[in-house]
C-alpha positions in Angstrom: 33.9 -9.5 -97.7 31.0 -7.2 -98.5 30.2 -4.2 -96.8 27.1 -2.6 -94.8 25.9 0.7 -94.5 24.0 2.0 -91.1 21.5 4.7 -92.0 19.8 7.5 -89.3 22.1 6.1 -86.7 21.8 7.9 -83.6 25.2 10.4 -82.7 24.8 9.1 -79.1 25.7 5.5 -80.9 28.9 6.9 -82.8 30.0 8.6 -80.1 30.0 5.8 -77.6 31.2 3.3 -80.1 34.3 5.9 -81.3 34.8 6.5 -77.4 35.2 2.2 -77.3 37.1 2.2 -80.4 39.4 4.7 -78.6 39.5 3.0 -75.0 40.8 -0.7 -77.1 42.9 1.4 -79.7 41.4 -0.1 -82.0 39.9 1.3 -85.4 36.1 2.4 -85.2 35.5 0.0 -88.4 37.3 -3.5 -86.6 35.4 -2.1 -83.2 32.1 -2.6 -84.8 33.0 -5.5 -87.1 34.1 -7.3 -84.0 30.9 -6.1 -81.9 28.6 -7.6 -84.6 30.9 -10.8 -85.0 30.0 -11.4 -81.3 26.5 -10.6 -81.2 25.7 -13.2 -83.8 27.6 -15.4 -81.8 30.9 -16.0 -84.1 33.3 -15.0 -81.5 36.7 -12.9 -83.5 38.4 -14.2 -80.9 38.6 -16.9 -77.8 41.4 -15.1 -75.7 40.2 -12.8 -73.4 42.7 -10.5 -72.1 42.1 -9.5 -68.0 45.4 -7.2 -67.9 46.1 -4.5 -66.3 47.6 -2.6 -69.9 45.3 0.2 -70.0 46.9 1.8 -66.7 50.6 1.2 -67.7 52.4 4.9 -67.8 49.1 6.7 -66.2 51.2 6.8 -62.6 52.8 10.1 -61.4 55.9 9.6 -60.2 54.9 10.3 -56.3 51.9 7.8 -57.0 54.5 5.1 -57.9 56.4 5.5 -55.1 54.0 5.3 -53.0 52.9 1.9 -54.5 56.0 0.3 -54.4 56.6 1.3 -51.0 53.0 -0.2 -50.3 53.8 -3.4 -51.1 57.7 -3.7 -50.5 56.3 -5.7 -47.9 55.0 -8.5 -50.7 58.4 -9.0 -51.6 59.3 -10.6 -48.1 59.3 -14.2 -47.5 58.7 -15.3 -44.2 61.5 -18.1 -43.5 59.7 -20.4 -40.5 56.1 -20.7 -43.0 58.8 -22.6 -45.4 60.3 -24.8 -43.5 
């Protein structure tokens, strides 16, 4: 592996790029490894992930509540469409 060194980079940059790394939980080095990795077109990885994981635990209680009770109705199975 060999190492690179980014001179005069702009704080905008770092800061949007820490904010990323932050966001994925990921480390600001393996953010911008994987960043340039894709630009140059050698993908890190083919699995794209389309989860909802970044919203688990951000609920209040009330807000919870008031989901499931939104779509307790999904959980009904209306007998004559499966017949």
């Amino acid at each position: 592996m060999s190492s690179l060194t980014i001179k005069q980079l702009d704080t905008r940059v770092l800061r949007a790029l820490r904010q990323q790394a932050a966001r994925k939980q990921v480390s600001l080095n393996k953010l911008v490894k994987d960043e340039l990795a894709r630009v140059v077109g050698l993908t890190v990885s083919q699995e794209v992930h389309d989860d909802l994981d970044h919203l688990a635990g951000t609920w209040s209680d009330g807000q919870a509540r008031e989901f499931q009770e939104a779509t307790d109705v999904l959980g009904h199975v209306d007998e004559h469409l499966w017949r």
